[in-house]
Phi, psi and omega in degrees: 000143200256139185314323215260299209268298173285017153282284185326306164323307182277332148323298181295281204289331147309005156299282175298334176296307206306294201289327165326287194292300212289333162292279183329286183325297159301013176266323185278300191295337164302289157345285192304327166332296181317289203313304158311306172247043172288349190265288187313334181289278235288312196293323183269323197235019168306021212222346177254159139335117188278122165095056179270198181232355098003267173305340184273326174292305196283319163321316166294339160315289201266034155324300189269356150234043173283113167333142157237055167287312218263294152339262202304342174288302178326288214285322202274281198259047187066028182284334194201150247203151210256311186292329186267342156307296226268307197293331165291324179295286188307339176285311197298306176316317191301000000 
């Protein structure tokens, strides 16, 4: 086997390895969502499909009476931003 080929090899499974974990992690980070905002889905967006394009709207909807069990689970796994958090709060104060 040739330096080229077993380079090429070892990419390629590094590759596939990479993406297996970055998939499993989003999987994990989904999961906790669910878990965290199982009160609030139910109490606010039941009515839409869960991890739907629905449900991510009315979740953003109902942002300011989201637990914030359910807020820190979003922000962990990049559904909303700290800043976009922070920038809402503040509209609510005003």
């Amino acid at each position: 086997m040739s330096l080229f080929t077993y380079r090429g090899a070892a990419l390629t499974a590094f590759a596939i390895l990479s993406s297996a974990f970055v998939a499993q992690e989003a999987a994990a980070a989904s999961a906790r969502v669910r878990i965290a905002c199982a009160s609030d889905y139910f109490a606010y967006c039941r009515e839409h499909a869960p991890n739907s394009p629905g449900v991510r709207r009315c979740m953003r909807a109902a942002g300011p009476k989201l637990s914030k069990r359910c807020i820190n689970a979003l922000i962990g796994a990049g559904e909303v931003s700290e800043a976009e958090v922070s920038r809402r709060a503040a509209q609510l104060r005003d």
